[in-house]
TILO-365222 format. One record per residue (C-alpha): x negated, y, z negated. Coordinates in steps of 0.5 Angstrom, whole numbers. Last residue first. Layout:
<node east="X" north="Y" up="Z"/>
...
This chain:
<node east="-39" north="50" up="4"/>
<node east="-32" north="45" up="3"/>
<node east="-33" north="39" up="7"/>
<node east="-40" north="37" up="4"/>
<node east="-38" north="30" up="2"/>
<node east="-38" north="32" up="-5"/>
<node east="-33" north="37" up="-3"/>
<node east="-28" north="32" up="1"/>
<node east="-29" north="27" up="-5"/>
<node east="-27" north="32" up="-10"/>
<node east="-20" north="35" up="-6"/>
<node east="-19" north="27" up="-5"/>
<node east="-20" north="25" up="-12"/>
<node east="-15" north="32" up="-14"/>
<node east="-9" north="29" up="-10"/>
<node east="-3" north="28" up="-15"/>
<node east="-6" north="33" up="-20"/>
<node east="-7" north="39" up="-14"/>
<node east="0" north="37" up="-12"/>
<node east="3" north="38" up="-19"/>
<node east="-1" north="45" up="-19"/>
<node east="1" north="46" up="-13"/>
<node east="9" north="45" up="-14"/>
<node east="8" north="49" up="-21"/>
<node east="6" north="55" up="-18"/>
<node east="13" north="58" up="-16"/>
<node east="17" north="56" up="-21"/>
<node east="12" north="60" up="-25"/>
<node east="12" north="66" up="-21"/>
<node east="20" north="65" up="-21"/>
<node east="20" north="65" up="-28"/>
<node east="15" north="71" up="-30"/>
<node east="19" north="75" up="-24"/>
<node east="25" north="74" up="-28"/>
<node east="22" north="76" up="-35"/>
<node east="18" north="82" up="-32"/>
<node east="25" north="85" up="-29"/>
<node east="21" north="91" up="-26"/>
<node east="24" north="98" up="-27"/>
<node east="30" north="101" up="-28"/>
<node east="31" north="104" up="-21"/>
<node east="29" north="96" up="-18"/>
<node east="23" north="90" up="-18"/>
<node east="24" north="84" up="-18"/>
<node east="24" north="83" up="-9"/>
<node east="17" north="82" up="-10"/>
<node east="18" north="75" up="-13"/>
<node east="23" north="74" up="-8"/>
<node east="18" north="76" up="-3"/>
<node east="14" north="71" up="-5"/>
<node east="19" north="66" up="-6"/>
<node east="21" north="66" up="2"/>
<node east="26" north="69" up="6"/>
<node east="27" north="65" up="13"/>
<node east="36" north="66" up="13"/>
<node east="36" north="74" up="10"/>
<node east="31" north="79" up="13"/>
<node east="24" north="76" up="15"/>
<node east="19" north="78" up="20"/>
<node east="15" north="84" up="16"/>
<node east="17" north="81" up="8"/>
<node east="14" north="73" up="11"/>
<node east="8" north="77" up="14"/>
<node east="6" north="80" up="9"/>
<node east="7" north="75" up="3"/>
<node east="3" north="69" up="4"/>
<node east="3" north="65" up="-2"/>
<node east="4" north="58" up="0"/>
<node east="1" north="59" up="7"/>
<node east="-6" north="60" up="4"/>
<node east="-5" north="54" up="-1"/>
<node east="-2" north="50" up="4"/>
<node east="-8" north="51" up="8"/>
<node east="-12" north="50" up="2"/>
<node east="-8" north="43" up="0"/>
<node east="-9" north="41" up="8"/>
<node east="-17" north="42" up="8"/>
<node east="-18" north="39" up="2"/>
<node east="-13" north="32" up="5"/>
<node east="-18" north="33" up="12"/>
<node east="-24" north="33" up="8"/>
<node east="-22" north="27" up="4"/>
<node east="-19" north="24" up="10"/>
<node east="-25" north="24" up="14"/>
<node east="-28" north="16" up="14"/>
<node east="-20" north="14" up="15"/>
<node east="-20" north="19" up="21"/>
<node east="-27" north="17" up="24"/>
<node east="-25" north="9" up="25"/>
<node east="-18" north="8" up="27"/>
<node east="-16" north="15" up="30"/>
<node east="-22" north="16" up="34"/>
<node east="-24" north="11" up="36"/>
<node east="-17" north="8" up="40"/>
<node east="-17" north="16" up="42"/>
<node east="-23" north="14" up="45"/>
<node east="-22" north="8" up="47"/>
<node east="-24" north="1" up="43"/>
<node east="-26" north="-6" up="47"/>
<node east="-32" north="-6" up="41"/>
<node east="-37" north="-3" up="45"/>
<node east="-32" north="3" up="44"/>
<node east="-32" north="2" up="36"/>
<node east="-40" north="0" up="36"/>
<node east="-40" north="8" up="39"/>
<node east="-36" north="10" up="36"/>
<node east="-39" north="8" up="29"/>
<node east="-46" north="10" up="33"/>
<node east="-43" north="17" up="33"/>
<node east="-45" north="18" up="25"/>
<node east="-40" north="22" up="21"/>
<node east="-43" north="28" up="18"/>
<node east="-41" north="33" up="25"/>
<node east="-34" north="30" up="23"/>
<node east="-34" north="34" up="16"/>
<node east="-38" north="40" up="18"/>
<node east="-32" north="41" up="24"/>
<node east="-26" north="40" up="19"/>
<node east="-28" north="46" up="15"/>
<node east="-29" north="51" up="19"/>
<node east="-23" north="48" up="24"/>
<node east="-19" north="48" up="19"/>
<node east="-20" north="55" up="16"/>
<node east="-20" north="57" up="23"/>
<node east="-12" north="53" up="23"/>
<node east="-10" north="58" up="17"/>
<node east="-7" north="64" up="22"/>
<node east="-5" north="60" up="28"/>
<node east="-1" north="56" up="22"/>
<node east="2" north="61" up="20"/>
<node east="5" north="65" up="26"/>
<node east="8" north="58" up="29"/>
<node east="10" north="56" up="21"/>
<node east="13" north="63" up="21"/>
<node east="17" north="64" up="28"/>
<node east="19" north="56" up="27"/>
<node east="22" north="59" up="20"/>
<node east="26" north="65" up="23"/>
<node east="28" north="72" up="20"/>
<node east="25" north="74" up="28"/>
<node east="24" north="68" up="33"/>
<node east="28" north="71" up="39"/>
<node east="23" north="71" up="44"/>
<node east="23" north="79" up="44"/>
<node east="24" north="80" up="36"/>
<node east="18" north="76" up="36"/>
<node east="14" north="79" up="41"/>
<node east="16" north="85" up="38"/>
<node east="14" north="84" up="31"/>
<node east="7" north="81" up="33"/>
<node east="5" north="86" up="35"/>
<node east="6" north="90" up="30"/>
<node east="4" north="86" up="25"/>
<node east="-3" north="85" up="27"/>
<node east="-8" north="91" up="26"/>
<node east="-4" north="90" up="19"/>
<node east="-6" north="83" up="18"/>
<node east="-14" north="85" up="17"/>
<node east="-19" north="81" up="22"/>
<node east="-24" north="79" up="19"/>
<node east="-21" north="71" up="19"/>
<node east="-21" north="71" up="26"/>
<node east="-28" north="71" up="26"/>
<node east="-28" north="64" up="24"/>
<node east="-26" north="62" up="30"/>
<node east="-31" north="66" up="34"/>
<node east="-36" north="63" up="30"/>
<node east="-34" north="56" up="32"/>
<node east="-34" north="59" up="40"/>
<node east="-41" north="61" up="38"/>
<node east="-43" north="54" up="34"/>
<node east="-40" north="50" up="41"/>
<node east="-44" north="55" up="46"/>
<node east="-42" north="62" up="48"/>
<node east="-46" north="66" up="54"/>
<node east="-41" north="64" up="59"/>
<node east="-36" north="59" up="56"/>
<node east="-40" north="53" up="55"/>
<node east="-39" north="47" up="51"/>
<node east="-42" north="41" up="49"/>
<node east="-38" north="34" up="45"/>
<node east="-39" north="32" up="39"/>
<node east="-37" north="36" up="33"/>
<node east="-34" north="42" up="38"/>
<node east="-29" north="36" up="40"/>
<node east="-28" north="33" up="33"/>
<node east="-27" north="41" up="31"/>
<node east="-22" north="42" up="36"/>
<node east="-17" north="35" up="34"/>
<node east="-18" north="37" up="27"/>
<node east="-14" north="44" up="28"/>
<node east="-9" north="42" up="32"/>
<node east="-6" north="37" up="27"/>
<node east="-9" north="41" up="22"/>
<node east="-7" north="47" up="24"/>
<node east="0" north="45" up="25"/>
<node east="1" north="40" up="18"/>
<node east="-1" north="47" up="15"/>
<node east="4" north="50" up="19"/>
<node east="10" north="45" up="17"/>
<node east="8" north="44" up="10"/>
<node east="8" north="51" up="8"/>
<node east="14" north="53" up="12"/>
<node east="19" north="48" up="9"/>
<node east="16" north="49" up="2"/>
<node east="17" north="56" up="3"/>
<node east="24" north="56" up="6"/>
<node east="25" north="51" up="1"/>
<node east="24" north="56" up="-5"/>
<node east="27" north="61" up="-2"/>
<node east="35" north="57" up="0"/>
<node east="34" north="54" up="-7"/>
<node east="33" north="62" up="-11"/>
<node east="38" north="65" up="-6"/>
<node east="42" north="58" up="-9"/>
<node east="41" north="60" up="-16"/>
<node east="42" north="67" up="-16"/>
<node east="49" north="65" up="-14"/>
<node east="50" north="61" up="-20"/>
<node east="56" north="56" up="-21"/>
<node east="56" north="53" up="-27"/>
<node east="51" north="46" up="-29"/>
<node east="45" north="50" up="-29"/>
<node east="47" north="55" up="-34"/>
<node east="47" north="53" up="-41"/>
<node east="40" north="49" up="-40"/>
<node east="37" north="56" up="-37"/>
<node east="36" north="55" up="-28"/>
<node east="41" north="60" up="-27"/>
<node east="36" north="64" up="-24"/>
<node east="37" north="70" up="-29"/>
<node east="39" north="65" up="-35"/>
<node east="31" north="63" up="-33"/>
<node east="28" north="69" up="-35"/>
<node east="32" north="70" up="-41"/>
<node east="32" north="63" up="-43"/>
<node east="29" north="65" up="-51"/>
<node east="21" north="63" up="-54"/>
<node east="21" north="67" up="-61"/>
<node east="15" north="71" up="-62"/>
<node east="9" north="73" up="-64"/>
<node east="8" north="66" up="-68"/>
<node east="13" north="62" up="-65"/>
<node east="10" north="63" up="-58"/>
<node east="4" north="67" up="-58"/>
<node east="3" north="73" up="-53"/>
<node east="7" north="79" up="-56"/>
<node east="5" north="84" up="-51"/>
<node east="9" north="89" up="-55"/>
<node east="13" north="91" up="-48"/>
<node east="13" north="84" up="-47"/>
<node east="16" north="82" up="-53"/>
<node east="21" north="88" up="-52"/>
<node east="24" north="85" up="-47"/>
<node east="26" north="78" up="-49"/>
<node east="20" north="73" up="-48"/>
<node east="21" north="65" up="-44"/>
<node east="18" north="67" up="-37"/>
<node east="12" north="71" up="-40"/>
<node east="10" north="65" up="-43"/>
<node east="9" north="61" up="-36"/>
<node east="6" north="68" up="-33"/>
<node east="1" north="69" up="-39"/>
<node east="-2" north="62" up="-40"/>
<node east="-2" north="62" up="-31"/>
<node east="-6" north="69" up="-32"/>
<node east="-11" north="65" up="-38"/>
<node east="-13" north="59" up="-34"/>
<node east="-17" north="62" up="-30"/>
<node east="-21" north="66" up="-36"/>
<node east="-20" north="61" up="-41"/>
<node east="-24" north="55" up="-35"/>
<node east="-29" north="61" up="-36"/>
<node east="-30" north="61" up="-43"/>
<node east="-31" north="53" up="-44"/>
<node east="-36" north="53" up="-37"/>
<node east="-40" north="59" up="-41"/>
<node east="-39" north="55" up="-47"/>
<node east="-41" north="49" up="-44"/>
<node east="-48" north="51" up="-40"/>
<node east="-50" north="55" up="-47"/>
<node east="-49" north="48" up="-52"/>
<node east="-51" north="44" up="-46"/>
<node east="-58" north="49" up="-47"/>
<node east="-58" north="49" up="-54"/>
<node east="-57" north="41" up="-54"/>
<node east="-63" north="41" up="-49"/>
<node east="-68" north="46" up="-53"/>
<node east="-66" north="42" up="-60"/>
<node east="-69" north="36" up="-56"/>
<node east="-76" north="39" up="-53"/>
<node east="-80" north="39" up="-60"/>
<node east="-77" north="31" up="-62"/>
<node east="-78" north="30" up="-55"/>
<node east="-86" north="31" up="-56"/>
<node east="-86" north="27" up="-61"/>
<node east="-84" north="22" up="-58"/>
<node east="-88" north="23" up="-52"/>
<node east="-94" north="24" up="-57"/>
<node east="-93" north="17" up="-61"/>
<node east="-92" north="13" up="-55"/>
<node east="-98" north="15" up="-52"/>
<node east="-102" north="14" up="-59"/>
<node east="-99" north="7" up="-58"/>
<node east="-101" north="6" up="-53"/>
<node east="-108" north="8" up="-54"/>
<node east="-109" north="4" up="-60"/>
């Protein structure tokens, strides 16, 4: 009789609690639901904003074949529309030459500070350091710092001691100095990954016959490529978009989309159309490299290497 009584309470007692928990779903999901709008909602505009004539976005006409009628404007000005892709188009050469420019110096530099990176960041995870009062967390920080300094304080600098060693309007001048700015963000990222992997693994390895580097490439790198694949999609993020340094050290050869896209601007105004359609061509390299690579960005943070 007791049990059943106790079964009686319990599930009268869920009944009272269920209403709270689908309010409390219904609240989790809705502001999830509003937020996801919210990211999404400039990538929606831009996308659009590529297919309007000139009046639609001065009007602010944000619904295709309701506001609008969708036509080739920003992409006839790249020759990239359907009736101008098979015709000679200089636009779309500069706007190839740029795009591979980015895509050349992103990939280079982020696999730079990977590769150096990740190599400094195994050492600061299992190994002890000293430089005068600094110790291995004090040199980790001091890489990090790096970040808080504005790139202003930096141009330049930099700009004479690439016009003296030959690197201006160059993309190795890029990917160097790219890769030097984003290589903190590794070591960050890649010091926590490495510290979560226990050091009997190498050692079992080195019992095993293994070296070091024999350890360090056959048992640790495999058990760290999600943090390593998380690390080198946000460098290639950062690098992706840079646009300061590519406007300072770059003129005609070594141009990238970002200063493309700044470059839509002129006495009658901004072609929004144009900017809206090299700011779409743009992006769509990411968001099919973020869908290609969304396990390993997921496995990097759930291993902690995103903190």
């Amino acid at each position: 009789m007791t049990d059943t009584r106790q079964i009686f309470h319990d599930s009268e007692a869920d009944r009272r609690h269920r209403p709270r928990w689908y309010l409390g779903r219904v609240a989790v999901y809705g502001a999830l639901l509003a937020w996801t709008l919210v990211c999404l909602f400039p990538i929606y505009w831009t996308i659009t904003t590529s297919f309007k004539m000139a009046p639609d976005v001065m009007q602010g006409n944000l619904v295709p074949f309701v506001d609008y009628t969708p036509q080739w404007l920003g992409w006839r000005s790249l020759g990239l529309s359907p009736d101008t892709i098979g015709a000679d188009s200089t636009v779309r050469e500069q706007f190839l030459l740029r795009f591979t420019n980015s895509a050349v110096v992103a990939l280079s530099a982020s696999a730079l500070a990977l590769a150096l990176g990740s190599l400094a960041a195994y050492g600061l995870s299992r190994f002890e350091y000293r430089f005068g009062f600094m110790k291995n967390d004090d040199i980790s920080f001091f890489f990090l710092s790096q970040l808080i300094l504005p790139p202003v304080v930096l141009a330049l600098p930099f700009l004479v001691l690439y016009r003296e060693v030959d690197l201006l309007d160059s993309r190795i001048g890029l990917i160097l100095l790219y890769a030097l700015t984003v290589m903190p963000i590794v070591i960050w990222i890649m010091r926590d990954q490495f510290g979560s992997i226990p050091t009997e693994l190498e050692e079992a390895a080195l019992v095993d016959g293994l070296s070091i580097w024999g350890a360090f490439l056959t048992i640790i790198l495999p058990i760290a490529l999600p943090g390593m694949v998380a690390a080198f999609i946000l460098c290639l993020v950062l690098t992706w978009n840079e646009y300061f340094f590519a406007a300072l050290l770059t003129s005609t050869d070594a141009v990238t989309l970002p200063v493309m896209v700044a470059s839509q601007t002129g006495s009658q105004g901004i072609n929004w159309w144009s900017m809206a359609a090299l700011s779409t061509a743009a992006i769509l390299p990411l968001i099919v490299i973020g869908i290609v690579l969304e396990r390993y960005i997921i496995k990097g943070m759930a291993a902690g290497a995103v903190k």
